[in-house]
C-alpha positions in Angstrom: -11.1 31.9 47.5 -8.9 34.8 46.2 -6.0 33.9 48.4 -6.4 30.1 47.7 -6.0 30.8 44.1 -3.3 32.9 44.1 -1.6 30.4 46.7 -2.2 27.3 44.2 -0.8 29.7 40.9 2.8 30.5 42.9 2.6 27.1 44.3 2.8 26.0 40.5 5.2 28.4 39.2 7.4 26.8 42.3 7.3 23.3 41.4 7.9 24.6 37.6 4.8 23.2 36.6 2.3 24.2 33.7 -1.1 25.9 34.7 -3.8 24.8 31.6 -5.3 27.7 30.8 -9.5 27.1 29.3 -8.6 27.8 25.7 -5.3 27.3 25.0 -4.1 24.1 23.3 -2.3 21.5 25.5 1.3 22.9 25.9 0.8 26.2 25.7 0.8 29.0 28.3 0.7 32.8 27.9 5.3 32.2 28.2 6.0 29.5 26.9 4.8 26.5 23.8 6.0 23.0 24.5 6.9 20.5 21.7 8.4 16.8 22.0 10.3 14.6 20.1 10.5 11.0 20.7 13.6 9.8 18.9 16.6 7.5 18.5 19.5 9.0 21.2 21.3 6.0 22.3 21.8 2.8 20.4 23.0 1.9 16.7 20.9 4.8 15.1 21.3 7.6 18.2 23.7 9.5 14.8 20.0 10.0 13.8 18.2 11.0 16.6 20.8 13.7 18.1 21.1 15.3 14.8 17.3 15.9 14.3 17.3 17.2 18.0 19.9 19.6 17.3 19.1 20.9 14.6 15.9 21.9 15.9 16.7 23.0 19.8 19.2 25.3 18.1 16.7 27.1 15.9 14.7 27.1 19.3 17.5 28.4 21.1 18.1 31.1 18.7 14.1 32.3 18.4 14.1 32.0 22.7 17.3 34.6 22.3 15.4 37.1 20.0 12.7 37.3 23.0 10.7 34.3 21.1 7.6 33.9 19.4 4.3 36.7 20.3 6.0 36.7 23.9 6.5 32.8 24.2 9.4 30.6 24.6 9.6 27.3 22.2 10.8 24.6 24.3 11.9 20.8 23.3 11.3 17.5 25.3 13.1 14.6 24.0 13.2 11.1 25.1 15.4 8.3 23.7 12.8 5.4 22.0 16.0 3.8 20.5 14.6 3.0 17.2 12.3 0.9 18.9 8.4 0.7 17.9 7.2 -0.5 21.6 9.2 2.2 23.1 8.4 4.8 20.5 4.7 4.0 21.9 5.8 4.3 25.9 7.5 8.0 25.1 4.9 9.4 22.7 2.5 8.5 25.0 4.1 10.0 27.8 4.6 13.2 26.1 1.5 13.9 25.1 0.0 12.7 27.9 1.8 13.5 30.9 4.0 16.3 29.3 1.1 17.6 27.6 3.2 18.4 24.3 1.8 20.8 22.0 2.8 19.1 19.5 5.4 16.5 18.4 8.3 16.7 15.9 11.1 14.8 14.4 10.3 11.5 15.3 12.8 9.4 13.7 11.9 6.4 11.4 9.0 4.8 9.9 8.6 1.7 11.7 8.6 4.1 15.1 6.2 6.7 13.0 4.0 3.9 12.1 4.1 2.5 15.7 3.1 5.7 16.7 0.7 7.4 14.3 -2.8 5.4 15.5 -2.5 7.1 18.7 -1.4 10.4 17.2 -4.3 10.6 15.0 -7.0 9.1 18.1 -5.1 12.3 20.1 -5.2 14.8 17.2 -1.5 16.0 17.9 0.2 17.6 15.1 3.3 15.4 13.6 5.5 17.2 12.3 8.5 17.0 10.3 9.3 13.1 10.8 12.2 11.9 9.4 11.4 9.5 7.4 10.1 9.3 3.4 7.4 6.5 4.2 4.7 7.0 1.7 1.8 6.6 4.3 2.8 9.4 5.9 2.3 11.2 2.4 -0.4 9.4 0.5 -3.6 9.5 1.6 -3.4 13.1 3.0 -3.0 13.0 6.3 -4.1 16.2 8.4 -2.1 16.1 11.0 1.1 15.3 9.1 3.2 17.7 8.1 6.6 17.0 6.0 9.4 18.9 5.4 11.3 16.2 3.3 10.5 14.4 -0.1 10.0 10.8 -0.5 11.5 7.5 -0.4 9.6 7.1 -3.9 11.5 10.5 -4.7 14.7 9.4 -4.3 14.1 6.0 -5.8 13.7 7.7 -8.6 16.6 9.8 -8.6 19.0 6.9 -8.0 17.2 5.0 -10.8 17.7 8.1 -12.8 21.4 8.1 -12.2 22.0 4.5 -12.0 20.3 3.0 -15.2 19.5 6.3 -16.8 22.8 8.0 -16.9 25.3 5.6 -16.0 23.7 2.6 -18.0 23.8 -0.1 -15.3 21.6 -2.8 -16.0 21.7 -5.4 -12.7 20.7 -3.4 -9.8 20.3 -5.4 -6.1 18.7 -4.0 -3.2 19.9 -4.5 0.5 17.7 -3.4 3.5 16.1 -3.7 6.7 13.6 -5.6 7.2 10.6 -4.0 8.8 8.2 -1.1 7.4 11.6 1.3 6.3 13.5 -1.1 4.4 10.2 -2.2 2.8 9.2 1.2 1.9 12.7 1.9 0.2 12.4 -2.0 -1.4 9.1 -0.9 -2.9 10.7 2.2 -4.0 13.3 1.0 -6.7 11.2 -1.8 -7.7 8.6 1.6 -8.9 11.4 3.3 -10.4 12.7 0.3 -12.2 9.6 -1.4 -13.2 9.4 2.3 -14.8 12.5 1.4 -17.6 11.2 -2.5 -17.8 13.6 -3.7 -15.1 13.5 -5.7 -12.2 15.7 -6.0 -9.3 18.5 -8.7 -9.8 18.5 -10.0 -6.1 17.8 -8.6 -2.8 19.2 -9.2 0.9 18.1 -8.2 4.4 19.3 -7.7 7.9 17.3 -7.0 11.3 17.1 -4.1 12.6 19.1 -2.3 15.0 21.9 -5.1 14.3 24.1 -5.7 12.0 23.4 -9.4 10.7 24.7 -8.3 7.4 26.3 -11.8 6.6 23.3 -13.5 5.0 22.2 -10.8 2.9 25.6 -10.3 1.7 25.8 -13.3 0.5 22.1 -13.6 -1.2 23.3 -10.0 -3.4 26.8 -11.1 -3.8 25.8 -14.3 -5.8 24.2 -11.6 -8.8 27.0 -10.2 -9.4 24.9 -7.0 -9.3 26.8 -3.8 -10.4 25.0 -1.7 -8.1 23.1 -1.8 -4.6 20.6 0.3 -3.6 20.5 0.1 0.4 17.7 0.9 2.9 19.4 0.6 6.0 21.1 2.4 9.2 24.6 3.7 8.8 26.1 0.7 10.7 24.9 -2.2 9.1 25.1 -0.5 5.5 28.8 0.5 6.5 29.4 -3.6 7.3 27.9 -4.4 4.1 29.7 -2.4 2.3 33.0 -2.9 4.0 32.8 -6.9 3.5 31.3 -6.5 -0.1 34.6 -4.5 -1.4 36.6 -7.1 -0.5 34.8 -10.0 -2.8 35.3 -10.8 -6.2 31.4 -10.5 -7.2 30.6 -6.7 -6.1 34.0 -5.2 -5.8 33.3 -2.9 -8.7 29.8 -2.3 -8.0 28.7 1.1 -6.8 27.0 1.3 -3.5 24.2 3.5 -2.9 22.3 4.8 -0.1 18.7 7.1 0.6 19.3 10.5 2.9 18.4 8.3 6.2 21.2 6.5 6.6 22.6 9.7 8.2 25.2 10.7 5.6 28.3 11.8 7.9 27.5 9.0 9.8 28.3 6.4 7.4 31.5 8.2 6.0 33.2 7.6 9.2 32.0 4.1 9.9 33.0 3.6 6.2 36.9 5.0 6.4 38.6 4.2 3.7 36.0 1.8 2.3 33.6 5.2 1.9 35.2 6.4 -1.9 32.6 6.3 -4.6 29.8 5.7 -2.5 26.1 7.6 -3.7 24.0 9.0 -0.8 20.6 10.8 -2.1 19.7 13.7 0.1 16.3 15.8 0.9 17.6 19.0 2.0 19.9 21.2 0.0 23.8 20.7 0.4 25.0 21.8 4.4 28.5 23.5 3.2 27.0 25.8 0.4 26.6 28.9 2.2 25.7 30.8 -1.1 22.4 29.5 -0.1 20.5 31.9 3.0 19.6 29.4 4.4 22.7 27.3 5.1 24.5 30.8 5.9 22.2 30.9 8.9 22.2 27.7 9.5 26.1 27.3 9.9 25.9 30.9 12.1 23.6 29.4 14.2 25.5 26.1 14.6 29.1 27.8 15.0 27.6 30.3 17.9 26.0 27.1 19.6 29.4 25.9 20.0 28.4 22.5 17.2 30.4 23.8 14.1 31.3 19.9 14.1 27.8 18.4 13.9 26.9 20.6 10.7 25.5 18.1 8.1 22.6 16.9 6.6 20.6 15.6 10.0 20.7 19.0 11.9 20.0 21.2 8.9 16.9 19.3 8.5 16.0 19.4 12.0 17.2 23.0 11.8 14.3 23.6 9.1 11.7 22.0 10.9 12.3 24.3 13.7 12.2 27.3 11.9 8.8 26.4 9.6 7.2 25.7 13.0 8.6 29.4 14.6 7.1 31.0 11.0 4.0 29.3 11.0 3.5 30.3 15.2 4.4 33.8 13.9 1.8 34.1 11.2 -1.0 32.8 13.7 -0.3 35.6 15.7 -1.3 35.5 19.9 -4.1 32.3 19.5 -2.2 29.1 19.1 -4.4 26.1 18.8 -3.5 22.4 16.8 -6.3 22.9 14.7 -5.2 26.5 14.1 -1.9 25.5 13.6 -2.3 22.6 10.5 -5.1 24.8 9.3 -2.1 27.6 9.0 0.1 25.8 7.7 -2.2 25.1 4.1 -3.4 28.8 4.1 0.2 30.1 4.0 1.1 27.3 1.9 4.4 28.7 1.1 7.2 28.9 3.1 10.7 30.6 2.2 13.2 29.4 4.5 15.8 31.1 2.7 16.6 29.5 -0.5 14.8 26.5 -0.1 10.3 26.6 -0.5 8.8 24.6 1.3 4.9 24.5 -0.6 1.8 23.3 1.0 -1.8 23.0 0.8 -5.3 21.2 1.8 -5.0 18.1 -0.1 -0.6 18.4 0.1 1.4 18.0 3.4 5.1 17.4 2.0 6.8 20.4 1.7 9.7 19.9 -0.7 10.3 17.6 -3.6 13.6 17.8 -4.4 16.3 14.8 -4.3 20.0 16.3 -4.4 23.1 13.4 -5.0 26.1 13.2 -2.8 29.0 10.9 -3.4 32.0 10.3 -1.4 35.6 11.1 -2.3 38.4 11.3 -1.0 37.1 11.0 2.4 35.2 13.8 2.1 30.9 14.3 0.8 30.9 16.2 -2.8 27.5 17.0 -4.1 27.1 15.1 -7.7 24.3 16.8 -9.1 22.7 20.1 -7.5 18.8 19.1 -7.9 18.0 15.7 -9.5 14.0 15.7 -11.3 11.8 14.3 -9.2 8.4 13.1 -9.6 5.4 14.7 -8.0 3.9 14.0 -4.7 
């Protein structure tokens, strides 16, 4: 029996195969924890997906290169669901299922997340860090969620802020995708405006992962709005905006969009259409290396040979990776799921350098702040450094 064991074990390490353990949590091994990522790496939102993965498999990469975390390796599966929800399903599933994921991180979008989360929840995986702002991810608590980003609420409210508060602008149009994203955004301003007695002056849509833009151009273009508040991919908001500057109704209007539309993204699908465009953003500004955080973050990026893909995707990415590695380090040797949510509330605070990320039992979004970026000159200026927002 001995030699039959031992035989079976090498015969495993071999083939590169993972030998469950009675005790340990699916995906980890006494060398090694295994997260996965389903996520948008091919198609029109793949800007999305790549930058999430990379920003996360370099803070991997660098925790692997310090000798890891209580002797293990963090390692990344990712497979390309293309923005999809059917897909998202197929890859989650065979993640946790066949890959036996640990847990799973940075899945990108809420109409993929809310695809997804059923069978999450029936599986009792951990979720973290999606990228996305959808409010049911947020409220009710959900245990197994756990956000690093504020919400598409949040930043509502800072554009209204901005838009009708500071600036004065009193016809506001909203343009997005139709499904549970653009939805979420759509409900979004029409909180923050209802807020000041306003309502939206019109409102256009486009399919996703197209960019049908035509007909909702046309609904928005008839208001005359002076600004519109978009909810969409970087390639079909790019195409709206692009055709809208060159009409008589909305060539003066100001043209806004929420943090995932993937903010470098859009710049360059925009060209020379891009000046005076509003983006709001979740994470704190990628250039400002006064902050820790972003000082690390750029090191990080510059030794991984990506110095070109800094931006706002892969630092968020880059700070989910490194809230998972803290909260793995503060569990110490005994990694469970369960142990690692319950964690996660107990710390409750997190210091990523600069930027707190706060937790607790009845609170699983980490930050709250909505920063504004704006485009000029062909190049992303931040507008204001932290713009109010309302509680979770």
């Amino acid at each position: 029996m001995k030699f039959t064991l031992v035989f079976s074990l090498s015969l495993f390490s071999i083939l590169g195969l993972t030998v469950a353990v009675p005790g340990q949590a699916p995906g980890v091994n006494d060398s090694q924890i295994t997260l996965g990522e389903s996520c948008a790496l091919k198609g029109p939102a793949r800007g999305l997906g790549t930058g999430m993965n990379l920003g996360i498999q370099v803070y991997f990469d660098g925790v692997n290169a310090r000798g890891g975390i209580h002797g293990r390796s963090l390692k990344l599966i990712k497979y390309n669901d293309g923005y999809e929800p059917k897909k998202a399903r197929m890859t989650t599933k065979l993640l946790v299922e066949r890959k036996k994921v640990f847990a799973l991180i940075g899945e990108v979008g809420t109409p993929t997340s809310k695809a997804v989360f059923p069978y999450v929840q029936k599986r009792g995986v951990p979720f973290i860090a999606p990228f996305t702002g959808a409010e049911f991810l947020r409220t009710p608590y959900k245990h197994l969620v756990v956000n690093v980003r504020g919400s598409y609420f949040q930043e509502m409210e800072a554009l209204a802020t901005y838009l009708v508060d500071q600036k004065g602008l009193k016809k506001i149009a909203c343009f997005y995708q139709n499904d549970g994203y653009g939805k979420a955004g759509l409900a979004g301003i029409r909180i923050a405006l209802k807020k000041r007695g306003m309502s939206l002056c019109g409102e256009g849509t486009y399919k996703r992962n197209t960019i049908a833009i035509n007909r909702g151009l046309k609904d928005i273009a008839s208001t005359g709005a002076q600004a519109v508040v978009m909810v969409g991919a970087y390639k079909p908001c790019a195409q709206f905006i692009k055709q809208a500057k060159g009409t008589d109704e909305l060539k003066g209007a100001v043209f806004c969009n929420i943090s995932f539309v993937g903010t470098k993204n859009l710049l360059k699908e925009l060209g020379s259409a891009s000046e005076g465009c509003i983006v709001s953003q979740v994470v704190p500004f990628p250039w400002d290396t006064k902050i820790p955080l972003v000082a690390e973050y750029q090191k990080a990026m510059k030794a991984a040979g990506k110095a070109d893909a800094i931006g706002f995707i892969t630092l968020e990415g880059y700070m989910a990776g490194k809230l998972v590695a803290m909260n793995l380090e503060k569990m110490g040797k005994e990694v469970t799921r369960e142990g690692f949510l319950k964690n996660i509330a107990k710390v409750g605070t997190f210091d990523l350098g600069g930027p707190i990320l706060r937790y607790s039992s009845k609170d699983n979004q980490g930050m709250d702040q909505v920063f504004l970026t704006r485009f000029e000159g062909g190049e992303i200026k931040l507008v204001q450094t932290q713009v109010a927002a309302p509680g979770k």
